[in-house]
N, C-alpha and C positions, 0 to 999 in steps of 0.2 A: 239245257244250258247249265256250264258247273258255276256254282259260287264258291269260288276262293278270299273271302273277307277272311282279315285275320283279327283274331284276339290271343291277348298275353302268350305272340309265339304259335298259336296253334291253327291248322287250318279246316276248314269244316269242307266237304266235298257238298254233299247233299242229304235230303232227307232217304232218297233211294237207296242210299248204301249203311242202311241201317241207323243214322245219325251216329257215326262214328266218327271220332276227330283224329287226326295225326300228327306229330309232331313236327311241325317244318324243320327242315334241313334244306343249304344249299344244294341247287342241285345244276349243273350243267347240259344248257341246252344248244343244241348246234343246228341252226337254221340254218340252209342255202336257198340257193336260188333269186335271191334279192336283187333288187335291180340296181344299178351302177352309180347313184347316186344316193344310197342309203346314207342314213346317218344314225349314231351311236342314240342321239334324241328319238328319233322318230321311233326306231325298233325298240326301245323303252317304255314310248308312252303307248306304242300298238299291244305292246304284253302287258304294260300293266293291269291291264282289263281282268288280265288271267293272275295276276298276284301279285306278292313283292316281288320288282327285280333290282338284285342290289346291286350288279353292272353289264353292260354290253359292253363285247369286244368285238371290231370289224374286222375279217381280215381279209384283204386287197392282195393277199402276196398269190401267184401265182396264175391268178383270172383277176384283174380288175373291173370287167367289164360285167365282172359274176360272181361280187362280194357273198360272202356268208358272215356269221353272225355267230359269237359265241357269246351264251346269254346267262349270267349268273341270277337263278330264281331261288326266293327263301320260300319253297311249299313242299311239300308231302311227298312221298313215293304215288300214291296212286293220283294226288292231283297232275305229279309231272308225267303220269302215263295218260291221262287222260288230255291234256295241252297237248302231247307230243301226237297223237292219234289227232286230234282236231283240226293242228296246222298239217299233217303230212297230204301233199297234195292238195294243197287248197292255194285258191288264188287271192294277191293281194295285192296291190297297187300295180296292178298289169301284169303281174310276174306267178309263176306258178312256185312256192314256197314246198320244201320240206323241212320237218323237226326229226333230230333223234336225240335221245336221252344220254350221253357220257356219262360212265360208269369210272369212278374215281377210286 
């Protein structure tokens, strides 16, 4: 399990990775697979678990029936490779979820 608690800005992964800390930066995450009634709330308070996220966007255009999710998190490079590995294929509220990391 990672711990993402933040202090002054900074996010700690774990003891396993040396106790090394990194500096958060936003970082852009793109879930899909979401089910058709998602909401900007719910996909917020389900990541917040993984750290700060300073906004969710849904976006409906194209599939409505098969929203995705673009998700503004303030955490680290290896926290957000570690989140995006955890959701990739996993299931969640009935739906089988993928993450990939946007490179900005």
């Amino acid at each position: 399990m990672i711990d993402l608690g933040t202090q002054r800005n900074v996010v700690a992964i774990s003891q396993s990775d040396d106790d090394r800390a990194l500096t958060a930066t936003t970082k852009k995450i793109l879930v899909t697979g979401l089910r058709s009634g998602v909401t900007e709330s719910a996909v917020q308070s389900w990541l917040s678990g993984f750290g700060p996220v300073a906004r969710v966007e849904i976006i409906r255009e194209g599939n409505a029936a098969n929203p995705c999710a673009l998700v503004h998190m303030d955490i680290g490079d290896a926290a957000a490779a570690i989140l995006v590995s955890r959701l990739s294929h996993h299931w969640h509220d009935g739906a089988m979820v993928n993450a990939s990391l946007l490179h900005h």
